[in-house]
LOTOR-679053 format. One record per atom (N, C-alpha, C, O): x, y, z; residue in three letters; residue number from 1; atom name. Coordinates in nm, 2 decimals. Example, Ala and Ser with C-alpha at 12.3 -4.5 7.8 and 13.67 -1.06 7.14 Angstrom:
<rec x="1.32" y="-0.57" z="0.78" r="ALA" k="1" a="N"/>
<rec x="1.23" y="-0.45" z="0.78" r="ALA" k="1" a="CA"/>
<rec x="1.32" y="-0.33" z="0.78" r="ALA" k="1" a="C"/>
<rec x="1.42" y="-0.33" z="0.85" r="ALA" k="1" a="O"/>
<rec x="1.28" y="-0.22" z="0.71" r="SER" k="2" a="N"/>
<rec x="1.37" y="-0.11" z="0.71" r="SER" k="2" a="CA"/>
<rec x="1.29" y="0.00" z="0.79" r="SER" k="2" a="C"/>
<rec x="1.34" y="0.11" z="0.80" r="SER" k="2" a="O"/>
END
This chain:
<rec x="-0.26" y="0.80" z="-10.10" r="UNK" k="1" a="N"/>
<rec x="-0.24" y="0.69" z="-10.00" r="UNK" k="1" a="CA"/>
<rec x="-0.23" y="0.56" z="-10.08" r="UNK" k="1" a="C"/>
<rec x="-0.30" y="0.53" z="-10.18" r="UNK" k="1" a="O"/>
<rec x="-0.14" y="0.48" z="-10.02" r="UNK" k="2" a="N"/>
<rec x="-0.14" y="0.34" z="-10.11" r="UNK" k="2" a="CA"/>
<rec x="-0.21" y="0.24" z="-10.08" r="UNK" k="2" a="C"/>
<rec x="-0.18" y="0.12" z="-10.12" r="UNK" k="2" a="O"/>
<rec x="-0.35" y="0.27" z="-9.96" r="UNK" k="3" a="N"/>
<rec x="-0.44" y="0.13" z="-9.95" r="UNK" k="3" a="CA"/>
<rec x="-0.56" y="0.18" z="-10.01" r="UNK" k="3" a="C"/>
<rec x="-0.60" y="0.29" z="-9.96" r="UNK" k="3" a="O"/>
<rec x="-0.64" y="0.10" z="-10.13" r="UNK" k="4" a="N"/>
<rec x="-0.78" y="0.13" z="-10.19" r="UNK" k="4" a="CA"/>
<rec x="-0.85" y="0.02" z="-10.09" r="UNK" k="4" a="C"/>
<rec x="-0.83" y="-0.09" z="-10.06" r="UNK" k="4" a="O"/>
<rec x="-0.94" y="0.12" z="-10.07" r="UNK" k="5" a="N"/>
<rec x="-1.10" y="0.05" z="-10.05" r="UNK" k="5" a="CA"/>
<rec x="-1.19" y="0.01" z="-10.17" r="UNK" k="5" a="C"/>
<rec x="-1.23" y="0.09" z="-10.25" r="UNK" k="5" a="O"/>
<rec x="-1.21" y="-0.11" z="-10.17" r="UNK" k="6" a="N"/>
<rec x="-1.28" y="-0.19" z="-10.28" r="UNK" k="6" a="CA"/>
<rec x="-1.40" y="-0.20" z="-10.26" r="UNK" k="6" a="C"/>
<rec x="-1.47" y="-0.27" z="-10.33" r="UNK" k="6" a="O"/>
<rec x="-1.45" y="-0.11" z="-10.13" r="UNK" k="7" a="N"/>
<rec x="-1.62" y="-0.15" z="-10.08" r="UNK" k="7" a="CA"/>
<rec x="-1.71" y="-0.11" z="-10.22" r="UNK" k="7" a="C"/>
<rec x="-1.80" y="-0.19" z="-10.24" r="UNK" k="7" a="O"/>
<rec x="-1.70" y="-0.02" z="-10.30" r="UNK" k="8" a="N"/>
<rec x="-1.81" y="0.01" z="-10.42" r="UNK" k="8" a="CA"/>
<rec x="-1.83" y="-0.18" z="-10.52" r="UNK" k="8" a="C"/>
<rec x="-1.93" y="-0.23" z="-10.57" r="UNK" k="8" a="O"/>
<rec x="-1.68" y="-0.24" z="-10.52" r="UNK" k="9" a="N"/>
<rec x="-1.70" y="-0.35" z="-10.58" r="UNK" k="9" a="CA"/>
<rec x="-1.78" y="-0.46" z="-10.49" r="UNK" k="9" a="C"/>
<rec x="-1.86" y="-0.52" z="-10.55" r="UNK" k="9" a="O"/>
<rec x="-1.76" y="-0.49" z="-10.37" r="UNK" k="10" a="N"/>
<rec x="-1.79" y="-0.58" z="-10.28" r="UNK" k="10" a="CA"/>
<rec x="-1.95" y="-0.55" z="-10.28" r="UNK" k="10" a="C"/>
<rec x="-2.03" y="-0.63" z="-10.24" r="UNK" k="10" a="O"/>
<rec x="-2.01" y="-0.42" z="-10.34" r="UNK" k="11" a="N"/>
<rec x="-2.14" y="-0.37" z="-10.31" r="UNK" k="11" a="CA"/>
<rec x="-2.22" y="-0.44" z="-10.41" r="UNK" k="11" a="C"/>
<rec x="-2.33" y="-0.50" z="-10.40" r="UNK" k="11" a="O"/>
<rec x="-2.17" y="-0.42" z="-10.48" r="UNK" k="12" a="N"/>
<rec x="-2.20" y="-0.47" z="-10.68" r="UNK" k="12" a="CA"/>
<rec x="-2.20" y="-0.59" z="-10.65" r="UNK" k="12" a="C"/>
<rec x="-2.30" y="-0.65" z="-10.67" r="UNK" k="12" a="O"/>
<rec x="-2.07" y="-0.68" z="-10.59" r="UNK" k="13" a="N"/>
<rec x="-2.05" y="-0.83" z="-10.63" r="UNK" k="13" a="CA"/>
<rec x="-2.17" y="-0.87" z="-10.55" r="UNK" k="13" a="C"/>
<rec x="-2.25" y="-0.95" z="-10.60" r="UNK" k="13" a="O"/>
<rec x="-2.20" y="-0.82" z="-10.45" r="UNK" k="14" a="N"/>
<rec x="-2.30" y="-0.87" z="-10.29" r="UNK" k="14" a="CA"/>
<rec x="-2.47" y="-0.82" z="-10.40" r="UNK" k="14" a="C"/>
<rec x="-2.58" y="-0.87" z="-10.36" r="UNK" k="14" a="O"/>
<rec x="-2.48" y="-0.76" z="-10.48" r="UNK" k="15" a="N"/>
<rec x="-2.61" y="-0.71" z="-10.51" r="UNK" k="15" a="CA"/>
<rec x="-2.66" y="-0.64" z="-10.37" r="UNK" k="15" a="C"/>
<rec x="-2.76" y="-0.68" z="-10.32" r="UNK" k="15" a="O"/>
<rec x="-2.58" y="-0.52" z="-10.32" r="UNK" k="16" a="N"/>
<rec x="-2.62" y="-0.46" z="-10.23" r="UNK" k="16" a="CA"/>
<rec x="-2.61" y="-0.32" z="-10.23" r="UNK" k="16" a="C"/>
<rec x="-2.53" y="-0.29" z="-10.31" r="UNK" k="16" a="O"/>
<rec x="-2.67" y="-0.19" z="-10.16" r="UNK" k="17" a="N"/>
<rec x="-2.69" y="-0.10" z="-10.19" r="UNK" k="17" a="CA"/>
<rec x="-2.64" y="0.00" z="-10.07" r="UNK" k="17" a="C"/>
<rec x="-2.69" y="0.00" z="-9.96" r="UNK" k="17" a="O"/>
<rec x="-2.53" y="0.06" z="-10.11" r="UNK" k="18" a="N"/>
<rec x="-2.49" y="0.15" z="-9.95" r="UNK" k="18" a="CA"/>
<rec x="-2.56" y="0.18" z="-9.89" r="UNK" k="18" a="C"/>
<rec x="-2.52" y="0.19" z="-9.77" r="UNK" k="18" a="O"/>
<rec x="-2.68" y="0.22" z="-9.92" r="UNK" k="19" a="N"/>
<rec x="-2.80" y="0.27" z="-9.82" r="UNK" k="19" a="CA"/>
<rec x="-2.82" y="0.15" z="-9.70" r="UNK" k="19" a="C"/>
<rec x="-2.81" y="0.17" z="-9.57" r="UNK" k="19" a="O"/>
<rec x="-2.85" y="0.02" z="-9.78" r="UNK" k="20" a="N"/>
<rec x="-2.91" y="-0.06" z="-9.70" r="UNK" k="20" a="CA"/>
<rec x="-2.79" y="-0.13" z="-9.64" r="UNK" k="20" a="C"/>
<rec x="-2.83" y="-0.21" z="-9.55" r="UNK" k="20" a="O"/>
<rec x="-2.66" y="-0.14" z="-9.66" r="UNK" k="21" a="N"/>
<rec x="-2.54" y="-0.16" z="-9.61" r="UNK" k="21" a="CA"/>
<rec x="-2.57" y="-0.08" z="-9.45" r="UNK" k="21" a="C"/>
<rec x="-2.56" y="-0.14" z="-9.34" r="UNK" k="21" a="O"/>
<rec x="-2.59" y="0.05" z="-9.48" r="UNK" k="22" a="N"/>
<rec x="-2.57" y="0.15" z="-9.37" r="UNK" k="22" a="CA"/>
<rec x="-2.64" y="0.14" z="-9.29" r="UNK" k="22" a="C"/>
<rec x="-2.60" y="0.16" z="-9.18" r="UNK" k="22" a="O"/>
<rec x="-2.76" y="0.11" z="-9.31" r="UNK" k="23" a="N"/>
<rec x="-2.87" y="0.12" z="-9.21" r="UNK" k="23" a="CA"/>
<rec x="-2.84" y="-0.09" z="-9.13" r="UNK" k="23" a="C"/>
<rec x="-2.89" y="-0.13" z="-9.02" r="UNK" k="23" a="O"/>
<rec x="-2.77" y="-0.13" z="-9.21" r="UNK" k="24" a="N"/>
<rec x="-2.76" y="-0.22" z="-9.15" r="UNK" k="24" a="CA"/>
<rec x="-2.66" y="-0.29" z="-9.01" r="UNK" k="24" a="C"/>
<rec x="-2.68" y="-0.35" z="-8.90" r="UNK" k="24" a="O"/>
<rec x="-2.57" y="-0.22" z="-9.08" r="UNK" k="25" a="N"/>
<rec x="-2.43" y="-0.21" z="-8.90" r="UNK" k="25" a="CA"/>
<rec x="-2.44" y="-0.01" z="-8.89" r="UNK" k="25" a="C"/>
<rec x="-2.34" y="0.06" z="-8.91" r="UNK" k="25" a="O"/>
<rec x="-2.55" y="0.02" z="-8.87" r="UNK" k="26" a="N"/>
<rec x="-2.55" y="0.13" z="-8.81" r="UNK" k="26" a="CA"/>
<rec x="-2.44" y="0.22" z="-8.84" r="UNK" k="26" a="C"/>
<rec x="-2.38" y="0.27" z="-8.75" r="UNK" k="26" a="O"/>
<rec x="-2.43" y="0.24" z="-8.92" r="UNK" k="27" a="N"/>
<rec x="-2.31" y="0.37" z="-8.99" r="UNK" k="27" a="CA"/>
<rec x="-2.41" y="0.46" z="-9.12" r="UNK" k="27" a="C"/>
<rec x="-2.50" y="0.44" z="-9.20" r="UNK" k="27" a="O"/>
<rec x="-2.33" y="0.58" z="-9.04" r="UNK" k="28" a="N"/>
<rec x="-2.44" y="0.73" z="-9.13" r="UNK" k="28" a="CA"/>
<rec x="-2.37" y="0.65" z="-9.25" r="UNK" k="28" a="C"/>
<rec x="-2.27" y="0.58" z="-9.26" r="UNK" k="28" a="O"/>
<rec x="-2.48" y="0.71" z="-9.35" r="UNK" k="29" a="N"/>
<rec x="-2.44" y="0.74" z="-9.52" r="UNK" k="29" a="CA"/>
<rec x="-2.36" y="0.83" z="-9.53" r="UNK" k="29" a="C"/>
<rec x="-2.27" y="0.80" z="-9.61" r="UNK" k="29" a="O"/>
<rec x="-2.35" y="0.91" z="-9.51" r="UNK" k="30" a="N"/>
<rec x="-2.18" y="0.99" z="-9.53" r="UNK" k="30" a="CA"/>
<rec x="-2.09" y="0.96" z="-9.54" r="UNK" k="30" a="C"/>
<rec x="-2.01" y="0.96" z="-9.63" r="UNK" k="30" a="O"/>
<rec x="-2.08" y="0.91" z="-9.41" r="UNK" k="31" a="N"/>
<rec x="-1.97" y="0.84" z="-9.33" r="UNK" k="31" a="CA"/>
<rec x="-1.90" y="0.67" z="-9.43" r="UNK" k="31" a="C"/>
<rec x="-1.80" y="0.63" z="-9.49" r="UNK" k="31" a="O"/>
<rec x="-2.04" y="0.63" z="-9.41" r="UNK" k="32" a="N"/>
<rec x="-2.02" y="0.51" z="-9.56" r="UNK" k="32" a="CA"/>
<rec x="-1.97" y="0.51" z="-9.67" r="UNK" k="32" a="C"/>
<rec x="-1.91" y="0.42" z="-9.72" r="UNK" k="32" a="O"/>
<rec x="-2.02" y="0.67" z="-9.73" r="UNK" k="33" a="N"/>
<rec x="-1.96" y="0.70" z="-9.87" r="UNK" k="33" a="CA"/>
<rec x="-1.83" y="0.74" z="-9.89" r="UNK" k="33" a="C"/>
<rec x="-1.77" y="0.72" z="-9.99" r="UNK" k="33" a="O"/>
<rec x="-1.78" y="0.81" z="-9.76" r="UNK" k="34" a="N"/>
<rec x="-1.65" y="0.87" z="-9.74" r="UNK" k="34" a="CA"/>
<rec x="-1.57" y="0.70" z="-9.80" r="UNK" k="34" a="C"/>
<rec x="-1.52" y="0.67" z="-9.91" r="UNK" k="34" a="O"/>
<rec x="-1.59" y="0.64" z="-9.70" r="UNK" k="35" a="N"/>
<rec x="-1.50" y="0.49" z="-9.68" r="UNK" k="35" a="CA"/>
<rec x="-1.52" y="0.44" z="-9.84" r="UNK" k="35" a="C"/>
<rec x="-1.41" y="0.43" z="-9.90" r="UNK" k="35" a="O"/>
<rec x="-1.64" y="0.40" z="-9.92" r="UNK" k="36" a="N"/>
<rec x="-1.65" y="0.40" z="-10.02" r="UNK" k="36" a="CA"/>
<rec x="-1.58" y="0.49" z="-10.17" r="UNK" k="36" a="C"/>
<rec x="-1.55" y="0.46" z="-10.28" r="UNK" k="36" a="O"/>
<rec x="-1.57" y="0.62" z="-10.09" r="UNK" k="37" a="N"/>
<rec x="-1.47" y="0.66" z="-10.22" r="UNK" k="37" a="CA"/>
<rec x="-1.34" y="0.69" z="-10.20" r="UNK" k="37" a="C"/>
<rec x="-1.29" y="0.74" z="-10.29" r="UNK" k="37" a="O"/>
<rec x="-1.28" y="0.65" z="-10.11" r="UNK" k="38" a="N"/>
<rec x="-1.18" y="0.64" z="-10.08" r="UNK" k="38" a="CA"/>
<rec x="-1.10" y="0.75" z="-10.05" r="UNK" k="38" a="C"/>
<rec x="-0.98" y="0.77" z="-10.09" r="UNK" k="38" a="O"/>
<rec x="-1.16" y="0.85" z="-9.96" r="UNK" k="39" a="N"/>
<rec x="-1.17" y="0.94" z="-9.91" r="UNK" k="39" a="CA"/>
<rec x="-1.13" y="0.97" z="-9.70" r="UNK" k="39" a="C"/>
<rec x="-1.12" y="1.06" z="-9.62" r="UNK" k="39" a="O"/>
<rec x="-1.13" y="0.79" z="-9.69" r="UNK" k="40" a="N"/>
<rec x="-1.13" y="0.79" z="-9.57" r="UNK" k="40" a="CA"/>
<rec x="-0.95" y="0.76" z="-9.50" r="UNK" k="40" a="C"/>
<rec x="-0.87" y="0.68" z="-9.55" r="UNK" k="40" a="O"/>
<rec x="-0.91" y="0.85" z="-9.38" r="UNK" k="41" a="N"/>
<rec x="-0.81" y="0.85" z="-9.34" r="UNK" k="41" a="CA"/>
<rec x="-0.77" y="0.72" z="-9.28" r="UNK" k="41" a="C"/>
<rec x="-0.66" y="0.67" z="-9.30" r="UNK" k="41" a="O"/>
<rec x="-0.91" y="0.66" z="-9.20" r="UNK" k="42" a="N"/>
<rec x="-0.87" y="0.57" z="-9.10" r="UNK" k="42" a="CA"/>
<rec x="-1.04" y="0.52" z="-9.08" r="UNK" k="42" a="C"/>
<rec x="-1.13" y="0.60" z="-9.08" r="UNK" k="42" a="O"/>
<rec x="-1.06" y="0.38" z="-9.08" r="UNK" k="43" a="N"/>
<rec x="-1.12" y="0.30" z="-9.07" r="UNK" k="43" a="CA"/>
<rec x="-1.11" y="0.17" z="-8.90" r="UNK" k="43" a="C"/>
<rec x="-1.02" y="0.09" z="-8.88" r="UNK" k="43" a="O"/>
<rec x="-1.23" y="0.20" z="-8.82" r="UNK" k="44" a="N"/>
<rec x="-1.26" y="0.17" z="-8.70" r="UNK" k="44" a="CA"/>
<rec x="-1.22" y="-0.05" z="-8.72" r="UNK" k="44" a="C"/>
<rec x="-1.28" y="-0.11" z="-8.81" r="UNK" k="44" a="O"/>
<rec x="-1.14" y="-0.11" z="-8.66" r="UNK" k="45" a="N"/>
<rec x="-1.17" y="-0.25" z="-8.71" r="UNK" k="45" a="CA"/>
<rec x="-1.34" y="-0.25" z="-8.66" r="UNK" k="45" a="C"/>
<rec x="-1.42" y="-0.27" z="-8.75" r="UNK" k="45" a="O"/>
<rec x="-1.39" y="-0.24" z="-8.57" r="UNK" k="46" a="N"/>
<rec x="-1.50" y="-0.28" z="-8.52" r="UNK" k="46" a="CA"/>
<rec x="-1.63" y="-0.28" z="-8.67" r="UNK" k="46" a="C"/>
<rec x="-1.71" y="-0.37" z="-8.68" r="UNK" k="46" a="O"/>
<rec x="-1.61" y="-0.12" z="-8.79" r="UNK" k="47" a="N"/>
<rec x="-1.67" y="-0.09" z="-8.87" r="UNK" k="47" a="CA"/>
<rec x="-1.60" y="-0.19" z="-9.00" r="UNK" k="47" a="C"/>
<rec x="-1.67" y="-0.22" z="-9.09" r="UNK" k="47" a="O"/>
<rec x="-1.50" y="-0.21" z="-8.99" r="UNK" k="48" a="N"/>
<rec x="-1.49" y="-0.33" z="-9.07" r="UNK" k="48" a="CA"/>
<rec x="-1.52" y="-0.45" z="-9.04" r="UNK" k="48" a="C"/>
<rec x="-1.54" y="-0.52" z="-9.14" r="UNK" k="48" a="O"/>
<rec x="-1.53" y="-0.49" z="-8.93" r="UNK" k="49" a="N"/>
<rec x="-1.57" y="-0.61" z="-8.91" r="UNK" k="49" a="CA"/>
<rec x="-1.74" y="-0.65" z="-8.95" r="UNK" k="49" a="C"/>
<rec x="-1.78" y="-0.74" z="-9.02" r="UNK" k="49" a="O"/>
<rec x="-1.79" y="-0.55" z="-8.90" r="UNK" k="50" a="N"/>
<rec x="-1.92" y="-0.53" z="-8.96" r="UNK" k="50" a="CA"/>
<rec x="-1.99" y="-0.54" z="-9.09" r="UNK" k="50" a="C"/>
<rec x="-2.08" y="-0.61" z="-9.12" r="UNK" k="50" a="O"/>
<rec x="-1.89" y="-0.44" z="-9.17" r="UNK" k="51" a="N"/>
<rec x="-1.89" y="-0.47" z="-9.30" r="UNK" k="51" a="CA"/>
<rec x="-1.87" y="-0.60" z="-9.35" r="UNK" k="51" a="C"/>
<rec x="-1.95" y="-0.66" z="-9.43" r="UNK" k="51" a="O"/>
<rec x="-1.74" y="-0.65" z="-9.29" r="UNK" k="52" a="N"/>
<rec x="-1.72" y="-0.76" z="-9.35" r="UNK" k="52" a="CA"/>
<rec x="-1.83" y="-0.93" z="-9.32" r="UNK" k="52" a="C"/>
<rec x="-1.84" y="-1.04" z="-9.37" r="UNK" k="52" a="O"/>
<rec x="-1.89" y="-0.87" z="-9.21" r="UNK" k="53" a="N"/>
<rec x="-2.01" y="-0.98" z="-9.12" r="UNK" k="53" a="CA"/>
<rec x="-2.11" y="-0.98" z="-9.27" r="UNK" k="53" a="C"/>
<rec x="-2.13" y="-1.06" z="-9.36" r="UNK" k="53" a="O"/>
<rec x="-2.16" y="-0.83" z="-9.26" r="UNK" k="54" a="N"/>
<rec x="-2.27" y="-0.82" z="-9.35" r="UNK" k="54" a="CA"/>
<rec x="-2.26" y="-0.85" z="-9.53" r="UNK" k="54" a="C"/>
<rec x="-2.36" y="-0.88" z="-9.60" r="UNK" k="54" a="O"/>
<rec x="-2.15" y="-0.83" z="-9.55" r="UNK" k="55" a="N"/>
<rec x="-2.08" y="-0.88" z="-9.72" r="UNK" k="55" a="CA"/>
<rec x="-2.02" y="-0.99" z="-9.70" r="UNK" k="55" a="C"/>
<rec x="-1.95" y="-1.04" z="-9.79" r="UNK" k="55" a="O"/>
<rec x="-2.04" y="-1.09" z="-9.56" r="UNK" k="56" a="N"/>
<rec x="-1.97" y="-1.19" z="-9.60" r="UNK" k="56" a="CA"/>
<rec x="-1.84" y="-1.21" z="-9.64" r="UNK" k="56" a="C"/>
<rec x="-1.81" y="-1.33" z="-9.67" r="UNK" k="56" a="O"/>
<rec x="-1.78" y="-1.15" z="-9.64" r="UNK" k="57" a="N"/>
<rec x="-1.62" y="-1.15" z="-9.74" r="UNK" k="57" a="CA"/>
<rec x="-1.50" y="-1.13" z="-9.60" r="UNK" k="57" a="C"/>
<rec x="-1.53" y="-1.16" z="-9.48" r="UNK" k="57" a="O"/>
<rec x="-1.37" y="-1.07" z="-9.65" r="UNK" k="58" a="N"/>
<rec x="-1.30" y="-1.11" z="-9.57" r="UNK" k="58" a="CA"/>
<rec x="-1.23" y="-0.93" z="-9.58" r="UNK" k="58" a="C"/>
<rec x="-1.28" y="-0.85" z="-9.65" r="UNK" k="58" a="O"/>
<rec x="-1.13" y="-0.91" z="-9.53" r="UNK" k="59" a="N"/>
<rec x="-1.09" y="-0.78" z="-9.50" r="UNK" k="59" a="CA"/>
<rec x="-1.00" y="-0.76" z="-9.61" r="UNK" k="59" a="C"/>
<rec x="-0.98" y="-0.64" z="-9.65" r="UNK" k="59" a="O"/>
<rec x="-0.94" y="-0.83" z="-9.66" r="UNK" k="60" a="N"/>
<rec x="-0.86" y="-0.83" z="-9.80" r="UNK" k="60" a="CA"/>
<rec x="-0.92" y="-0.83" z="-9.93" r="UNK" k="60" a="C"/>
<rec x="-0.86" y="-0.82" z="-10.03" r="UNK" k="60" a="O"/>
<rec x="-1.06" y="-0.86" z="-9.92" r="UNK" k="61" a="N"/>
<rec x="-1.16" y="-0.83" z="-10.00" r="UNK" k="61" a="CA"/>
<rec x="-1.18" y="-0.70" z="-10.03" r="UNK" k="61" a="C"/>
<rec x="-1.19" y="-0.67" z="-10.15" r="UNK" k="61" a="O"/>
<rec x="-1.18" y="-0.61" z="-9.93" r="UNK" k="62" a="N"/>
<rec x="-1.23" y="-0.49" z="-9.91" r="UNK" k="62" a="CA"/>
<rec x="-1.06" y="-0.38" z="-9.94" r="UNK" k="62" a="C"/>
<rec x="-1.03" y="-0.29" z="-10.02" r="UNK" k="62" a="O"/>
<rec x="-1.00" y="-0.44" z="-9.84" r="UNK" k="63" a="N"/>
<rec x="-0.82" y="-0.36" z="-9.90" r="UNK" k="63" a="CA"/>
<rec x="-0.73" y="-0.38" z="-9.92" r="UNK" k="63" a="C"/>
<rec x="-0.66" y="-0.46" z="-9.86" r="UNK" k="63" a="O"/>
<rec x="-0.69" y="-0.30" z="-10.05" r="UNK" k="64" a="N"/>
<rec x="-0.58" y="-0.32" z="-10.13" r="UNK" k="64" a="CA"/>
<rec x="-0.45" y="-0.27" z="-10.14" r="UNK" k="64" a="C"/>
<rec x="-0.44" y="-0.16" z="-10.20" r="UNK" k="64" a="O"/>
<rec x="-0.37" y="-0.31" z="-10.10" r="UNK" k="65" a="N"/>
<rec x="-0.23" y="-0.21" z="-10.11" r="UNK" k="65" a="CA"/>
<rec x="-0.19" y="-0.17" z="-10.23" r="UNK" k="65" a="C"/>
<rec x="-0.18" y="-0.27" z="-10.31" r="UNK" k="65" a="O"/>
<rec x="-0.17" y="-0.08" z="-10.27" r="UNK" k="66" a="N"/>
<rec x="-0.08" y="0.00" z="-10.42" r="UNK" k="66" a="CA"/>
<rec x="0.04" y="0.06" z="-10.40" r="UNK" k="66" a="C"/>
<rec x="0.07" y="0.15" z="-10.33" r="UNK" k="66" a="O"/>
<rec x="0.14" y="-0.02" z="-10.51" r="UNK" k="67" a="N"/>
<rec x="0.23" y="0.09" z="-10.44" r="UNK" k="67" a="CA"/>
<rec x="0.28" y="0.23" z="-10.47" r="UNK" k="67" a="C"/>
<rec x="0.27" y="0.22" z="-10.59" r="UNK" k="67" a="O"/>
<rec x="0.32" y="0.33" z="-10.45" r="UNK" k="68" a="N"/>
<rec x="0.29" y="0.46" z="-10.49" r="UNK" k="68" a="CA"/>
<rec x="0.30" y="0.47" z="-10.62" r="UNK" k="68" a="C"/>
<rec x="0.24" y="0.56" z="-10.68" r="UNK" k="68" a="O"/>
<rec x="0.40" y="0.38" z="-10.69" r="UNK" k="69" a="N"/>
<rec x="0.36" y="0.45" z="-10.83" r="UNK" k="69" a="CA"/>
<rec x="0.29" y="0.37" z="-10.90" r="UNK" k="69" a="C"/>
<rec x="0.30" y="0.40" z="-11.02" r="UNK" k="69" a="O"/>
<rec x="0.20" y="0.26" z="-10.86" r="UNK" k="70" a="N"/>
<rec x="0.08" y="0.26" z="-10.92" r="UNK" k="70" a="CA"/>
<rec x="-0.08" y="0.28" z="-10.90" r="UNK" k="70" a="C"/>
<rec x="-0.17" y="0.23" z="-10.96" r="UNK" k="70" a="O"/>
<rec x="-0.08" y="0.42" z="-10.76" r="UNK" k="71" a="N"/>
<rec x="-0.18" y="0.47" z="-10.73" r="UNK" k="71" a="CA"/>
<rec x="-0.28" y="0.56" z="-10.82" r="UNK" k="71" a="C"/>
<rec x="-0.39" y="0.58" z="-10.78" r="UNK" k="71" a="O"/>
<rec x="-0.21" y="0.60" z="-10.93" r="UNK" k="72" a="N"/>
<rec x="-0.25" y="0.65" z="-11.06" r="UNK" k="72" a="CA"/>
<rec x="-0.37" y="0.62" z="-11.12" r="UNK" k="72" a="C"/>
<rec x="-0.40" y="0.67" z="-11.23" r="UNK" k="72" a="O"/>
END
């Protein structure tokens, strides 16, 4: 797929911990980690918005377009 989720950096830059990310806008840890490894099909805006409330940041923070041949 050619959009990365950057949430593992946004986690690091924020000094924050997926756990406490999760328990914070109410999303399972699975479900969090999926989105985190970039594993996820489709992302809710409402769960990004969330994310982005609680990291502060903005939604281009979090995704990146690649284009197929430099998904590598």
């Amino acid at each position: 797929m050619a959009i990365r989720v950057n949430l593992d950096f946004m986690l690091i830059k924020r000094g924050v911990k997926l756990s406490e990310l999760a328990e914070a806008i109410d999303i399972s840890l699975p479900n969090l980690s999926i989105l985190k490894t970039n594993k996820a099909r489709a992302v809710r805006f409402s769960t990004l918005d969330s994310i982005c409330r609680y990291l502060d940041c903005q939604p281009g923070d979090l995704l990146e377009y690649l284009p197929e041949d430099e998904e590598s």
